[in-house]
N, CA, C and O atoms as CSV, one atom per row, in Angstrom:
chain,resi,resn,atom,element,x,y,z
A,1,UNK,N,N,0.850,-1.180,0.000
A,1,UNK,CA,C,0.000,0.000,0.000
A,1,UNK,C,C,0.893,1.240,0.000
A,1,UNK,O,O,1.947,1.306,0.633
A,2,UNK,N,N,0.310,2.372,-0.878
A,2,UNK,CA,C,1.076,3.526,-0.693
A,2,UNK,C,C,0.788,4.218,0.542
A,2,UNK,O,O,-0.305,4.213,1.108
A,3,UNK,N,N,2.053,4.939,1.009
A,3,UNK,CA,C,2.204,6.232,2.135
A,3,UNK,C,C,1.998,7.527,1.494
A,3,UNK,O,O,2.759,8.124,0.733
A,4,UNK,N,N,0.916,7.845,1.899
A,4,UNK,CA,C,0.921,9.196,1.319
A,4,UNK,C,C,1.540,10.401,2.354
A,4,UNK,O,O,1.698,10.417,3.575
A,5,UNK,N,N,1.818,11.414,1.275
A,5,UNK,CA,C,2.595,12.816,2.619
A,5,UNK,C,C,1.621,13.262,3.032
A,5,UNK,O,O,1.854,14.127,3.877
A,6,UNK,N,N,0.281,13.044,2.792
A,6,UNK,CA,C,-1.156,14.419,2.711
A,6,UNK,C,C,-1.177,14.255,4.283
A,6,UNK,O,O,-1.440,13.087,4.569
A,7,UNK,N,N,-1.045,14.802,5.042
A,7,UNK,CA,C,-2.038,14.839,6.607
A,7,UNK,C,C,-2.822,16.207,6.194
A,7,UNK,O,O,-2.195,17.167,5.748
A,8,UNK,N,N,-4.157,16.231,6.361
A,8,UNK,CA,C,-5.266,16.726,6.826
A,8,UNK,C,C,-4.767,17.451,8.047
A,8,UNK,O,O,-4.535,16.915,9.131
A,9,UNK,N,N,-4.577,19.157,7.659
A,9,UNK,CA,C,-5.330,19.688,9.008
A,9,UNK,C,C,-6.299,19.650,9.792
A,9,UNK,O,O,-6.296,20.055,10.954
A,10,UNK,N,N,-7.225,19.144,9.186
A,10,UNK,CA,C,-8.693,19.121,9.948
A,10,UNK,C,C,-9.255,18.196,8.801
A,10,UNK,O,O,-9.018,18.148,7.594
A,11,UNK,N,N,-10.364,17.246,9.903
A,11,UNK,CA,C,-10.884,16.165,9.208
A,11,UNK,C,C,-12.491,16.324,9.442
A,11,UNK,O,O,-12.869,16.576,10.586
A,12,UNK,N,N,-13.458,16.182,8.387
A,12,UNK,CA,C,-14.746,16.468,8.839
A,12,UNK,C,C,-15.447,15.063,8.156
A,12,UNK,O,O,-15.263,14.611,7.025
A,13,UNK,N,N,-16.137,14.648,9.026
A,13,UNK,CA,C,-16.824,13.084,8.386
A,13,UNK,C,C,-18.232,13.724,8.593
A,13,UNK,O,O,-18.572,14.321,9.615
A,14,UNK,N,N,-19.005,13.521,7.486
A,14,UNK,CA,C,-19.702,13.981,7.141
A,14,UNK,C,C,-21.652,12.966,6.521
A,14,UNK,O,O,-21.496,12.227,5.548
A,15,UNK,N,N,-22.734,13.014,6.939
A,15,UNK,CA,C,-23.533,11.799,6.951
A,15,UNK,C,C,-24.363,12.293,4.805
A,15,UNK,O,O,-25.070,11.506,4.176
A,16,UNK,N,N,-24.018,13.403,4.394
A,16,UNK,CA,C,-24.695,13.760,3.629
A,16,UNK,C,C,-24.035,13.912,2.695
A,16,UNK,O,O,-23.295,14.885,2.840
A,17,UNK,N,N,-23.889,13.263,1.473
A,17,UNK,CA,C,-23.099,13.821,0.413
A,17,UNK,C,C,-22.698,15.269,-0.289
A,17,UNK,O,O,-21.596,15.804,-0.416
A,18,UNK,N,N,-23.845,15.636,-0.640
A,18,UNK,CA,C,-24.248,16.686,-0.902
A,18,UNK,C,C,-23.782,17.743,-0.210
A,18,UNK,O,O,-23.616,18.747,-0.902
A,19,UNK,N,N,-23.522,17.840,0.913
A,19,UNK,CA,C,-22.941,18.427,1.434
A,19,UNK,C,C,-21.391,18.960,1.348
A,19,UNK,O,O,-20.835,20.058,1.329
A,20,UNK,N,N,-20.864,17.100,1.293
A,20,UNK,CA,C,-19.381,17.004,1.102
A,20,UNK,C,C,-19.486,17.491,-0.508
A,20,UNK,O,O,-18.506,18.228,-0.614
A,21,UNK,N,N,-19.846,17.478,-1.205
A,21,UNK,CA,C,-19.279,18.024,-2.789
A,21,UNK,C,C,-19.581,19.044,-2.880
A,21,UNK,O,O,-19.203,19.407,-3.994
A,22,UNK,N,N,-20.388,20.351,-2.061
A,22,UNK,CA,C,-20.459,21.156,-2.079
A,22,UNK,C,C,-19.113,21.778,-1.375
A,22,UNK,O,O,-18.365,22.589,-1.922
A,23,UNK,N,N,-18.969,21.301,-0.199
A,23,UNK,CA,C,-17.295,21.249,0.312
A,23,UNK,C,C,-16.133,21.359,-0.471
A,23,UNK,O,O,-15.224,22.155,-0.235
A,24,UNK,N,N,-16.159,20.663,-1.282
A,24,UNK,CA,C,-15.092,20.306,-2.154
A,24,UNK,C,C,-15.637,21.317,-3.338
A,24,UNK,O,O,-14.842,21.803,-4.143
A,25,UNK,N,N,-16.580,21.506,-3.369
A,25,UNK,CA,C,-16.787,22.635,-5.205
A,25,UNK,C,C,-16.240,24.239,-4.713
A,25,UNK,O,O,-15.866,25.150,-5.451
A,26,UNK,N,N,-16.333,24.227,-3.321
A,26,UNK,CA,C,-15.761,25.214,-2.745
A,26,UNK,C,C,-14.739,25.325,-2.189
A,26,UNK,O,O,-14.620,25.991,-1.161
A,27,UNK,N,N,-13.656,24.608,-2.828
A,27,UNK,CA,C,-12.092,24.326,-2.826
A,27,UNK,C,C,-11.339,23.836,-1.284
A,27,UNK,O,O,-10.151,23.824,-0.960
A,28,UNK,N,N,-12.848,23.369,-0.359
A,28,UNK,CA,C,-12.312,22.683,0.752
A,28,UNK,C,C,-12.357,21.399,0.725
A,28,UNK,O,O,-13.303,20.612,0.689
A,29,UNK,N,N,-11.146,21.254,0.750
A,29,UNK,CA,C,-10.555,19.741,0.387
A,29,UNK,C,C,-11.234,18.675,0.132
A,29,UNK,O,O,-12.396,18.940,-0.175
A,30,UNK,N,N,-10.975,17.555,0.134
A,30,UNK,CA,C,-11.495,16.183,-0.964
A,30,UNK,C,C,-12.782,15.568,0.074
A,30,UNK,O,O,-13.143,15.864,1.213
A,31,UNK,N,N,-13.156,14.776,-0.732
A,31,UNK,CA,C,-14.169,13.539,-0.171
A,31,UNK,C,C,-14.366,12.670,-0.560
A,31,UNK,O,O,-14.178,12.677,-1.777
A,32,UNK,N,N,-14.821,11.397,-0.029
A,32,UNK,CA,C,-15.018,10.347,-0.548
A,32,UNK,C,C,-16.659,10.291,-0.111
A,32,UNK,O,O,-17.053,10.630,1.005
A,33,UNK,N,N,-17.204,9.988,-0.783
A,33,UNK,CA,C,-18.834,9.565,-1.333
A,33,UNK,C,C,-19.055,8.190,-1.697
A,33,UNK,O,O,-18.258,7.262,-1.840
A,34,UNK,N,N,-20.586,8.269,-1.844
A,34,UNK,CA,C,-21.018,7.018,-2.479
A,34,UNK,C,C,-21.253,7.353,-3.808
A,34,UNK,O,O,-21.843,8.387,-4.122
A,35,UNK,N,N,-20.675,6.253,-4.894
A,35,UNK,CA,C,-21.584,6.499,-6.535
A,35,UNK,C,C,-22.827,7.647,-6.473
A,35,UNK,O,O,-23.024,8.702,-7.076
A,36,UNK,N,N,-23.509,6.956,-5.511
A,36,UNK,CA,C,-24.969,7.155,-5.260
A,36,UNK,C,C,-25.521,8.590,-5.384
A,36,UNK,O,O,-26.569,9.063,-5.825
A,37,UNK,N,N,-23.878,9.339,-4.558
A,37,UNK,CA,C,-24.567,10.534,-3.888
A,37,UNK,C,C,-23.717,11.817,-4.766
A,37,UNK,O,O,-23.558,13.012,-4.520
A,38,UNK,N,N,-23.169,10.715,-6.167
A,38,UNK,CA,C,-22.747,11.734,-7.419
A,38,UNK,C,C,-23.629,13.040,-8.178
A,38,UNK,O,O,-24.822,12.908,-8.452
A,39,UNK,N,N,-22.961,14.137,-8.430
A,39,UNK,CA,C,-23.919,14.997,-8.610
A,39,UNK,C,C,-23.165,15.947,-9.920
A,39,UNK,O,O,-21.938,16.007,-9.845
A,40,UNK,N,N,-23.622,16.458,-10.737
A,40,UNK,CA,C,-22.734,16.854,-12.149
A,40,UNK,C,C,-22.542,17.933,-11.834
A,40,UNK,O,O,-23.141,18.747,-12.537
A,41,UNK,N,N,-21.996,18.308,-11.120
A,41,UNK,CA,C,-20.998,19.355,-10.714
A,41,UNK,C,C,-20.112,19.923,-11.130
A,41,UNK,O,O,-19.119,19.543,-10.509
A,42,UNK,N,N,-19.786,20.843,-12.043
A,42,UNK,CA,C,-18.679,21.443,-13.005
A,42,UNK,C,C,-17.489,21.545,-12.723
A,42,UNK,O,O,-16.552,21.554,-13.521
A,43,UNK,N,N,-17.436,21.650,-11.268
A,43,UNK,CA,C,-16.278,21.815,-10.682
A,43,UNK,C,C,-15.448,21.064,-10.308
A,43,UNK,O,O,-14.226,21.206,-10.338
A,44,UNK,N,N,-16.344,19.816,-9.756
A,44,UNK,CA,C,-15.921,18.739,-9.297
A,44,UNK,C,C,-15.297,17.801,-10.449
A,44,UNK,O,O,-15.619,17.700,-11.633
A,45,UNK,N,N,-14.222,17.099,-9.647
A,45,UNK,CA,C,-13.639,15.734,-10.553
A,45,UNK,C,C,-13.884,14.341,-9.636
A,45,UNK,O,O,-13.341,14.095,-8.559
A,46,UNK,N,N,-14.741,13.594,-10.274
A,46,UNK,CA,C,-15.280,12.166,-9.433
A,46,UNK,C,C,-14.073,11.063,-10.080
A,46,UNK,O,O,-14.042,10.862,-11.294
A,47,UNK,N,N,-13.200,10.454,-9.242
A,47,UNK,CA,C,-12.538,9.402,-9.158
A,47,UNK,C,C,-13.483,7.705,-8.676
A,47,UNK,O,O,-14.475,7.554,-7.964
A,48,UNK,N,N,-13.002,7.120,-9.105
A,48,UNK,CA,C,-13.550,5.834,-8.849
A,48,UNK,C,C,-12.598,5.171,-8.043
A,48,UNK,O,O,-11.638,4.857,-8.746
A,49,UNK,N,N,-12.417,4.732,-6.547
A,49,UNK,CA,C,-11.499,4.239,-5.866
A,49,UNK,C,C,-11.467,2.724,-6.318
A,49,UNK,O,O,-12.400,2.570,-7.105
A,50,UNK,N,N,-10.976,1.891,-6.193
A,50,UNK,CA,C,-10.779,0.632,-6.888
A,50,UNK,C,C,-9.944,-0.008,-5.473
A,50,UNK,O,O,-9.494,0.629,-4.520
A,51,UNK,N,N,-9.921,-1.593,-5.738
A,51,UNK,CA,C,-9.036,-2.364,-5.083
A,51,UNK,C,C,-9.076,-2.233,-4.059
A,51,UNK,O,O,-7.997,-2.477,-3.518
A,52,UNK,N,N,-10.467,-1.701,-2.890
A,52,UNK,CA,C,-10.337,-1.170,-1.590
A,52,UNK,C,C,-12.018,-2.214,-1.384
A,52,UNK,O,O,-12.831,-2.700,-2.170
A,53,UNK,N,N,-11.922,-2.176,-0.426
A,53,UNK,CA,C,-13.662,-2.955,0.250
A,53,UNK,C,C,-14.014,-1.672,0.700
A,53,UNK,O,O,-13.084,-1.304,1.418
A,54,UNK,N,N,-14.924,-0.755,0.645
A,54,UNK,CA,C,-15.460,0.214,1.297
A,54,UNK,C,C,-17.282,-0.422,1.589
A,54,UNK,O,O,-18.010,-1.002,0.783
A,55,UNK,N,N,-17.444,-0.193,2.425
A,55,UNK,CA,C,-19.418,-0.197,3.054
A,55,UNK,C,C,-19.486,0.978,3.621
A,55,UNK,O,O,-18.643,1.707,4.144
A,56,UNK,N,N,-20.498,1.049,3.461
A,56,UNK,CA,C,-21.591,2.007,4.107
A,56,UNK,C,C,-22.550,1.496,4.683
A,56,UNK,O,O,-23.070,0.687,3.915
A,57,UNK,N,N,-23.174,1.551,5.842
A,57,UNK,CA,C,-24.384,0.852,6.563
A,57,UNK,C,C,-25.528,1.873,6.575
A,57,UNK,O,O,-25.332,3.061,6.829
A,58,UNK,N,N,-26.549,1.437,6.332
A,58,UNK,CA,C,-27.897,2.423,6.409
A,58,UNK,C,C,-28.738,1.282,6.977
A,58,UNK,O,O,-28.569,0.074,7.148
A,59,UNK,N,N,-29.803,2.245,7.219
A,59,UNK,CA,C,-30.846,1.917,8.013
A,59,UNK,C,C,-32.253,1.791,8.229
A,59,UNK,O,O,-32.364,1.807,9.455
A,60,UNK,N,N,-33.366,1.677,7.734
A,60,UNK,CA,C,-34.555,2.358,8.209
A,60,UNK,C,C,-35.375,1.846,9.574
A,60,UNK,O,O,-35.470,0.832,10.266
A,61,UNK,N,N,-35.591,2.401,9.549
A,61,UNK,CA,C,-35.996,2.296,11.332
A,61,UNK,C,C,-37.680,3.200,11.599
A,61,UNK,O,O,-38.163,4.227,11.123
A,62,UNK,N,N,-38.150,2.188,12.583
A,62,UNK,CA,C,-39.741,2.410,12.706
A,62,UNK,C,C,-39.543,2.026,14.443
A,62,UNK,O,O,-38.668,1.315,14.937
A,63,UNK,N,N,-40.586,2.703,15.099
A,63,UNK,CA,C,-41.273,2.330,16.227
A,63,UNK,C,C,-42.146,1.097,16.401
A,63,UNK,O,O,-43.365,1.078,16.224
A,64,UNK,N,N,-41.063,-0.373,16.925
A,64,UNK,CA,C,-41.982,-1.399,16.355
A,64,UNK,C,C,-42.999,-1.372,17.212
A,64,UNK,O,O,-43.731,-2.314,16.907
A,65,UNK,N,N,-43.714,-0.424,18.704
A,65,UNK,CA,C,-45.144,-0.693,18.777
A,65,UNK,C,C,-45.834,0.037,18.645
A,65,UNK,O,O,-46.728,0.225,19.470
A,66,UNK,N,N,-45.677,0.855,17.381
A,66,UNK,CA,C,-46.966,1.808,16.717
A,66,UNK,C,C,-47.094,1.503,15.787
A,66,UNK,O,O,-46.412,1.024,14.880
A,67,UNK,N,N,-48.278,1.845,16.002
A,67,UNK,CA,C,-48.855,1.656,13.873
A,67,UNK,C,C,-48.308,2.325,13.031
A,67,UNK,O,O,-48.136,3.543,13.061
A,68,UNK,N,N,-47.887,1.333,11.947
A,68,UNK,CA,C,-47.197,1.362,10.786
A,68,UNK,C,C,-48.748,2.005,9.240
A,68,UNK,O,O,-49.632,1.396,8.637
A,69,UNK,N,N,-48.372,3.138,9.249
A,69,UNK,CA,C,-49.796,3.189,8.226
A,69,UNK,C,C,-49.492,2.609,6.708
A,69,UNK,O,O,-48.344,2.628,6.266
A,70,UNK,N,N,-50.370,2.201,6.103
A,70,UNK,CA,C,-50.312,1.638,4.487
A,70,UNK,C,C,-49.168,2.504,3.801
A,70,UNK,O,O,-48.205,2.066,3.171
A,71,UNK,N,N,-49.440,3.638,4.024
A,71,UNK,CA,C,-48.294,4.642,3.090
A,71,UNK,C,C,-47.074,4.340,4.124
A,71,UNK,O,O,-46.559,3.506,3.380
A,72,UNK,N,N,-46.611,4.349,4.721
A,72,UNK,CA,C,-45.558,3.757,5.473
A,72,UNK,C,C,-44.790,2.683,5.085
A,72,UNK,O,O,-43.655,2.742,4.613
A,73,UNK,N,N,-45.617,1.449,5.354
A,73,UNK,CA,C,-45.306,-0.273,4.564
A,73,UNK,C,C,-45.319,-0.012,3.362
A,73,UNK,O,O,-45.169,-1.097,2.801
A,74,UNK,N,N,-45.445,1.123,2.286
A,74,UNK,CA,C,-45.191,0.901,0.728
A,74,UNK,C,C,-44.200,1.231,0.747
A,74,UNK,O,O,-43.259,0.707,0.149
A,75,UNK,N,N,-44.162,2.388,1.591
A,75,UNK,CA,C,-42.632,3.249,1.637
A,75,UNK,C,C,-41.605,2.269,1.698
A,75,UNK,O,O,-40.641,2.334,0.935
A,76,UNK,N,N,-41.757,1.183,2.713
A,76,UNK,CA,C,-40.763,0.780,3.274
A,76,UNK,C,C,-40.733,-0.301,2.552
A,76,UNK,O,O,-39.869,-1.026,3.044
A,77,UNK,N,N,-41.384,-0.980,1.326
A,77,UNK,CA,C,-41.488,-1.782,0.712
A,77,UNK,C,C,-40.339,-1.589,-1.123
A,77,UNK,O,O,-39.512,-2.359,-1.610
A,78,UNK,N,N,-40.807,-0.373,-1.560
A,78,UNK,CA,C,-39.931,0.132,-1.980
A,78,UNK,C,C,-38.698,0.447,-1.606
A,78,UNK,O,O,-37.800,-0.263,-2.057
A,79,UNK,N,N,-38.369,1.474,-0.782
A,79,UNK,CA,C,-37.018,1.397,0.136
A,79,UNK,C,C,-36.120,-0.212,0.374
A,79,UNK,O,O,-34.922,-0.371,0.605
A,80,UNK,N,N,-37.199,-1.242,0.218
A,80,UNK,CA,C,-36.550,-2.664,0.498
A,80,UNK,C,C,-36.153,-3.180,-1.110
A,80,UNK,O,O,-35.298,-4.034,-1.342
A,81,UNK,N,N,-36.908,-2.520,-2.082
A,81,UNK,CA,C,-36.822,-3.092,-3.488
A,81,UNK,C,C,-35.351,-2.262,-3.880
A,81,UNK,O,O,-34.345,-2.871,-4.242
A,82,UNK,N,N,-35.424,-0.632,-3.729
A,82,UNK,CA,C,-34.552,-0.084,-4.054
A,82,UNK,C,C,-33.121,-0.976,-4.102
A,82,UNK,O,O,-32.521,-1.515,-5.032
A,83,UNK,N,N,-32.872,-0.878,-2.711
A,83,UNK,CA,C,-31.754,-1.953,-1.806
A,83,UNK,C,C,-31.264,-2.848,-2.517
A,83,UNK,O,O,-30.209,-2.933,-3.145
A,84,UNK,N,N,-32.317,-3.665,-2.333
A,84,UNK,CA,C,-31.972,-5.138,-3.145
A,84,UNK,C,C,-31.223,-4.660,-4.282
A,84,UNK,O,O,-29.998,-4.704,-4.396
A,85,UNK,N,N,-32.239,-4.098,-5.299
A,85,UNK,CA,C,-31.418,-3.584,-6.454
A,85,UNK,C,C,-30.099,-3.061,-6.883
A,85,UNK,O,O,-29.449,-3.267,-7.908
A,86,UNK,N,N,-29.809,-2.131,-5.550
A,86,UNK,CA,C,-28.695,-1.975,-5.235
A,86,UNK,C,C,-27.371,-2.469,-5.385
A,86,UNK,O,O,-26.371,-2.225,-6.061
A,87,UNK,N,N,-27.779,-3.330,-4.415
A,87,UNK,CA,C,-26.598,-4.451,-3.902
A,87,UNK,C,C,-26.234,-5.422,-4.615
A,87,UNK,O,O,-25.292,-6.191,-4.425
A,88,UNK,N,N,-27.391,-5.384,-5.901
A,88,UNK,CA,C,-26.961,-6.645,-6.981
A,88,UNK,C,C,-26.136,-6.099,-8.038
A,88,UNK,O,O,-25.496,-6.683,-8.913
A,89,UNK,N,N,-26.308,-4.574,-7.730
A,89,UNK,CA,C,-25.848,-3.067,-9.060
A,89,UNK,C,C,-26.992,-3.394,-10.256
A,89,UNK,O,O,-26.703,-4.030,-11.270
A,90,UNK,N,N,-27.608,-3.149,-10.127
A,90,UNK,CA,C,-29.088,-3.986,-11.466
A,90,UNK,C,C,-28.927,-2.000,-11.208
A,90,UNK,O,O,-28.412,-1.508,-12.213
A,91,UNK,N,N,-29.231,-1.028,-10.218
A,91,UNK,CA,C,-29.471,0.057,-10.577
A,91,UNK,C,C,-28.070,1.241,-10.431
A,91,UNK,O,O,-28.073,2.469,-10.345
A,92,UNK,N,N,-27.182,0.448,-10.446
A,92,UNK,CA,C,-25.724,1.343,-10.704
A,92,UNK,C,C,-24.890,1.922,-12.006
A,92,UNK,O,O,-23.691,2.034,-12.264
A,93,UNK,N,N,-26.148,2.242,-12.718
A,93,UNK,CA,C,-25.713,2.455,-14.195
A,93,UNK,C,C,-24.992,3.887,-14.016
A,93,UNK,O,O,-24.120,4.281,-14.791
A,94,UNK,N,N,-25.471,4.639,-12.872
A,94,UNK,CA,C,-24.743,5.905,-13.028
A,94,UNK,C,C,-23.961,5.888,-11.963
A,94,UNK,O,O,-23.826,6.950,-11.357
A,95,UNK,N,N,-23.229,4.628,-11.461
A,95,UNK,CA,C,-21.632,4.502,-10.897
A,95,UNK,C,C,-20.786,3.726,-11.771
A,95,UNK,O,O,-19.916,2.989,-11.305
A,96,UNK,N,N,-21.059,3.890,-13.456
A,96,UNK,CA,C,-20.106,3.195,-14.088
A,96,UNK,C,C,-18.639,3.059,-14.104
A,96,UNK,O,O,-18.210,4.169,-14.419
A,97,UNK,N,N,-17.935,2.473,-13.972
A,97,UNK,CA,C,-16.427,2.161,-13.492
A,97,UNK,C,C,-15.857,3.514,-14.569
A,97,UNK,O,O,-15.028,4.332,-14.171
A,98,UNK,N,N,-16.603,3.566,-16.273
A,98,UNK,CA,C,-15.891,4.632,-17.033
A,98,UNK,C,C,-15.508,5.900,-16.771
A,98,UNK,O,O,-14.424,6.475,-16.871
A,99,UNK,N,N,-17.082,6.396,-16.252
A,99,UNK,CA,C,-17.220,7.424,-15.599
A,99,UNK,C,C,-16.042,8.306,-14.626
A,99,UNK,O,O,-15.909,9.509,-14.404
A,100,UNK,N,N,-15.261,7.067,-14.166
A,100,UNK,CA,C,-14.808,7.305,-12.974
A,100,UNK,C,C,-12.952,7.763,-13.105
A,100,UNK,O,O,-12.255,8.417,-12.329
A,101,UNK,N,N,-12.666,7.197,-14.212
A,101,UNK,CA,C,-11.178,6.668,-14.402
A,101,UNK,C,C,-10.679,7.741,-14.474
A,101,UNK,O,O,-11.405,8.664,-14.843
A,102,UNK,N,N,-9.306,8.008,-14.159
A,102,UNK,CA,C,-8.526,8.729,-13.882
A,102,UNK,C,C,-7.509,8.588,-15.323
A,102,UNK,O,O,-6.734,7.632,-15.334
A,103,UNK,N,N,-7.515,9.443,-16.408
A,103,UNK,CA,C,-6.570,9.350,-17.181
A,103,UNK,C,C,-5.327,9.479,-17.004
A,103,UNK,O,O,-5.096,10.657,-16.729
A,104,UNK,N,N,-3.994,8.591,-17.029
A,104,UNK,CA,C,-3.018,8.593,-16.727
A,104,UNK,C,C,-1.918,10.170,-17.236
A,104,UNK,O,O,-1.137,10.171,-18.187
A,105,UNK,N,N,-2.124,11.112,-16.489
A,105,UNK,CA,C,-0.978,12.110,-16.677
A,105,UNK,C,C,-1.819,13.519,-16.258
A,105,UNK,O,O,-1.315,14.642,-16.231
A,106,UNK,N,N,-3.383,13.148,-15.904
A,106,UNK,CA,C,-4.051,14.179,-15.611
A,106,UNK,C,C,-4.228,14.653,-14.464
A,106,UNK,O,O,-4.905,15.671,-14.315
């Protein structure tokens, strides 16, 4: 593995993407994101990290002794389809590996 020289003066971990690339479009330093939370940003340059295991854990979460209303359980029925989809990449067409590559000398 490489050593990099970079130390970070200050480190901000951050739960919202959007946030962090707004960070970074405003020339405060880098981030790492999900595909997910890519946004076409003029400013920004999106790298594709490779050769690393990265997760992210999410969640949805309910009060299991209250009522759950119909619009609720669809919600959360979808939210469960999304996922799945996810995790198989069936809906990762816009985290394509091309997208991502770093041309050698740029």
């Amino acid at each position: 593995m490489l050593k990099s020289a970079l130390e970070p003066a200050y480190v901000y971990e951050g739960d919202e993407p959007a946030r962090l690339v707004a960070l970074v479009e405003a020339g405060i330093g880098i981030a790492f994101i999900p595909c997910t939370g890519r946004s076409l940003h003029e400013q920004v340059h999106y790298l594709r990290v490779e050769g690393c295991n990265l997760a992210r854990e999410i969640a949805l979460l309910w009060h299991k002794s209250r009522y759950i209303s119909r619009a609720a359980r669809e919600f959360r029925e979808i939210v469960e389809e999304y996922f799945a989809d996810v995790t198989s990449n069936a809906l990762l067409s816009f985290c394509k590996p091309d997208a991502f590559r770093l041309e050698r000398g740029k």
